[in-house]
C-alpha positions in Angstrom: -32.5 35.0 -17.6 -33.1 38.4 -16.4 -36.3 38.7 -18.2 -37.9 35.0 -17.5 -40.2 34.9 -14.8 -39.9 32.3 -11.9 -42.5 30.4 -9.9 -41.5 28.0 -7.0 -44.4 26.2 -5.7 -44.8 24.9 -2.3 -47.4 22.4 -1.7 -48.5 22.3 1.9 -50.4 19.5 3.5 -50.1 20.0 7.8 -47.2 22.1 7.8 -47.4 24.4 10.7 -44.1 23.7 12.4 -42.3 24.2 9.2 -44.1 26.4 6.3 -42.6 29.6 8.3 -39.0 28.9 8.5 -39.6 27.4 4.9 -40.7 30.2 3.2 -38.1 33.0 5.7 -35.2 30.8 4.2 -36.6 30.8 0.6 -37.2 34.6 0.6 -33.8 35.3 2.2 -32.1 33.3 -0.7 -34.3 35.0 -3.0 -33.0 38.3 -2.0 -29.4 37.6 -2.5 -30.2 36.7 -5.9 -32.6 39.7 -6.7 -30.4 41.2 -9.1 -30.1 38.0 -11.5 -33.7 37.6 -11.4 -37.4 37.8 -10.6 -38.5 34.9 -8.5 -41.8 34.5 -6.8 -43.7 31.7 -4.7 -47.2 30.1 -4.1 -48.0 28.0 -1.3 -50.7 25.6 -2.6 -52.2 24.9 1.0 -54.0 21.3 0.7 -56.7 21.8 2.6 -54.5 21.1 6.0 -56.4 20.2 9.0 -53.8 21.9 11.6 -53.0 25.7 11.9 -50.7 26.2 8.5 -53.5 28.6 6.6 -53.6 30.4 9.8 -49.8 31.1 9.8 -50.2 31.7 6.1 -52.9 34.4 6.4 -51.2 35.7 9.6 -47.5 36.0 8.2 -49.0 37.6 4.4 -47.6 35.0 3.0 -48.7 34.2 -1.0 -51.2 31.5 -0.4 -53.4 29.6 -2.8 -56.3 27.9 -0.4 -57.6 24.3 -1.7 -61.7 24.0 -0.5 -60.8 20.1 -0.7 -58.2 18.0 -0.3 -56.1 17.5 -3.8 -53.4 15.4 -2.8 -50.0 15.8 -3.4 -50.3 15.6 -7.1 -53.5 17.4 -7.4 -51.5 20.1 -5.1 -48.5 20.5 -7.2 -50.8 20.3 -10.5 -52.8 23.3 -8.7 -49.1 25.1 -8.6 -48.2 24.5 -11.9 -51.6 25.7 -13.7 -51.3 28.7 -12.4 -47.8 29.1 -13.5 -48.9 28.5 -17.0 -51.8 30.8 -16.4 -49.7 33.7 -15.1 -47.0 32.7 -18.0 -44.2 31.9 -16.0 -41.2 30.5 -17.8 -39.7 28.4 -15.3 -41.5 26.7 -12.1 -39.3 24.8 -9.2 -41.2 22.5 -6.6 -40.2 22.6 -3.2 -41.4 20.7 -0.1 -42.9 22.8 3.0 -41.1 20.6 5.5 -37.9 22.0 5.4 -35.8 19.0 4.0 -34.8 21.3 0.6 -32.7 23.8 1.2 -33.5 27.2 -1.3 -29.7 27.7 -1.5 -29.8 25.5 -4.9 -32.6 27.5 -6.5 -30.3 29.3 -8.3 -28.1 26.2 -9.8 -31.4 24.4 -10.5 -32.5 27.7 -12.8 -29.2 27.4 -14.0 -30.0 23.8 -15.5 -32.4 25.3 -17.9 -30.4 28.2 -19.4 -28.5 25.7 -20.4 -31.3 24.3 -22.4 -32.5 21.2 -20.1 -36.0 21.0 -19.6 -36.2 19.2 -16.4 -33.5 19.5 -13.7 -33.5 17.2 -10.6 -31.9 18.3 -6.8 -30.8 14.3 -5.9 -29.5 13.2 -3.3 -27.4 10.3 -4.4 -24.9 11.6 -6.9 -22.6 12.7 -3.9 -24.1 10.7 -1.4 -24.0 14.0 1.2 -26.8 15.2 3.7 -29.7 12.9 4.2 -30.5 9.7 2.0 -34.2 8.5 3.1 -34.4 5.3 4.6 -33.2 2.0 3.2 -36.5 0.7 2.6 -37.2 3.7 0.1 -34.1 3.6 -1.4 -34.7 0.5 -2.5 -37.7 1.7 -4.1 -35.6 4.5 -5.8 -33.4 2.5 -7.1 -36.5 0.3 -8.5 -37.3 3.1 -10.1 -34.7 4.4 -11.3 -33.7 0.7 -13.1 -37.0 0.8 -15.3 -36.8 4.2 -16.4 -33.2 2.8 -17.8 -34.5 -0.2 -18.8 -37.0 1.8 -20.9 -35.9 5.0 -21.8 -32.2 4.5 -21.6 -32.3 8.2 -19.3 -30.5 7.1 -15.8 -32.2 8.8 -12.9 -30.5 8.3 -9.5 -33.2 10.0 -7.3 -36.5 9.3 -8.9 -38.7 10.7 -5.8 -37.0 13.6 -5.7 -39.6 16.5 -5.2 -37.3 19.4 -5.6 -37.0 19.9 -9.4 -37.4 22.4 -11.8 -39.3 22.4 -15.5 -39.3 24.6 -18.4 -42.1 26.4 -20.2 -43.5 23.3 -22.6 -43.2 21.2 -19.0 -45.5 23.3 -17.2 -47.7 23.5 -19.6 -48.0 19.7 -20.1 -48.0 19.3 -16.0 -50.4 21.8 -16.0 -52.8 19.4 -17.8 -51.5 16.1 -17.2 -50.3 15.0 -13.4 -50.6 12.1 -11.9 -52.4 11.9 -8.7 -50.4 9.8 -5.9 -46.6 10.3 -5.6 -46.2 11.9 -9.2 -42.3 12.0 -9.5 -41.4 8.7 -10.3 -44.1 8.5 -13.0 -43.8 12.1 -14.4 -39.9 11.3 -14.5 -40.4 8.7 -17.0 -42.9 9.8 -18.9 -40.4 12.5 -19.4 -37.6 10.5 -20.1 -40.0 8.3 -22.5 -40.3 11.5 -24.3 -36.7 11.9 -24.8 -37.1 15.0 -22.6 -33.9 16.9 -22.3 -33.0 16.3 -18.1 -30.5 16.6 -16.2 -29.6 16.4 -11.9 -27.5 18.1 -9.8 -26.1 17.2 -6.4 -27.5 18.6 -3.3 -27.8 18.3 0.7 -31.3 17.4 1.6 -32.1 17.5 5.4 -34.8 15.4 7.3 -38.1 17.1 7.3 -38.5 19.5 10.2 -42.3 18.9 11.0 -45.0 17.8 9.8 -45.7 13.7 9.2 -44.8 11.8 5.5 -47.6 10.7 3.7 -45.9 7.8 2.8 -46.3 5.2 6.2 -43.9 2.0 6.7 -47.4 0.3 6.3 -47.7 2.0 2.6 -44.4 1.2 1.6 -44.7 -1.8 -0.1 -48.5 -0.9 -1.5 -46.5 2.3 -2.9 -43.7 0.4 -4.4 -45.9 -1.4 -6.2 -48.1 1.1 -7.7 -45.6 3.1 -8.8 -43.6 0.5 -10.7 -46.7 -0.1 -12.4 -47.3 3.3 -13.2 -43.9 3.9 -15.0 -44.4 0.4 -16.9 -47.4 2.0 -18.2 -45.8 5.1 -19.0 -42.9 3.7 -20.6 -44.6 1.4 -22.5 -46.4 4.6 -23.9 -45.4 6.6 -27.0 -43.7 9.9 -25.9 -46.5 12.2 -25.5 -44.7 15.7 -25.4 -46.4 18.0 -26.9 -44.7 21.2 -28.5 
């Protein structure tokens, strides 16, 4: 592990009262694990509106600046080309608003030394810390039934954005993302694949700025489209390359 190179990627979308304290946290962790391995971090800053480049430039924090505005899966997707560009060997995601905590970095790397390819920080496996609201946990759980239903791979917190791949997963990622709220679909196109995953328990906390892109108003256009999504990708043939 010592020699693999690590990328956590932190897509940012208005994130000025949180992207500091995120990334303070997340090198603090990093430096108590300095010894077992090289980590580093891109913000992939979404072409935010409020003052989060500003505290980026300001603060020399490792910034990649979008002229447009990706969305959160043309964000991530920005993060994880340029962790197969720069050869990284393992990339975690991790939100800018504060709700993942980079204490689990290290259990989440541990995940794929033991030879999964994707591993998942959920929420619901000890029910600890905060679980979303009800109205998208019923979408999880919608989620997480058709993946079953269709790849026999149970995935308790399919929205999770706090994950971490392997080297053939970015790679793919790095050319194939979906667009709008990617986990879900990703997750089962994964699992489709017979993709080697697993998930480990963690404390997530409610975000600590910022403003979800997903609205009460969305919720049920969201559930809908996503559902769809994973159909489609389950009905697929696994498409994995090696």
């Amino acid at each position: 592990m010592l020699k693999m190179k690590v990328l956590i990627i932190i897509p940012a979308y208005n994130e000025q009262n949180s992207i500091l304290k995120t990334v303070e946290e997340l090198k603090d962790t990093i430096k108590k694990g300095k010894d077992k391995i090289k980590i580093d971090y891109v913000i992939i800053n979404d072409c935010s509106k409020d003052k989060t480049l500003e505290i980026c430039k300001e603060n020399n924090l490792n910034i990649i600046d979008l002229s447009v505005n990706l969305g959160i899966g043309g964000a991530v997707q920005t993060g994880y080309k340029y962790a197969y560009e720069n050869n990284y060997d393992i990339a975690i995601q991790m939100d800018a608003d504060g709700q993942h905590k980079p204490e689990y970095i290290f259990d989440l790397i541990k995940g794929i030394e033991e030879d999964y390819e994707m591993v998942i920080a959920s929420r619901f496996i000890e029910k600890n810390g905060f679980q979303s609201t009800f109205v998208r946990r019923l979408g999880i759980n919608l989620y997480s039934g058709l993946i079953k239903m269709f790849s026999g791979i149970t995935i308790k917190d399919t929205t999770s954005g706090y994950r971490v791949v392997n080297k053939r997963i970015i790679k793919y990622f790095a050319k194939n993302y979906p667009v709008d709220y990617p986990e879900p679909e990703t997750n089962a196109i994964l699992a489709k694949s017979k993709c080697k995953i697993k998930e480990i328990p963690v404390e997530m906390e409610e975000r600590k700025g910022g403003k979800s892109s997903i609205t009460a108003c969305k919720s049920i256009y969201y559930a809908g489209k996503v559902a769809l999504a994973i159909l489609i990708s389950s009905i697929k043939k696994g498409e994995i390359d090696e």
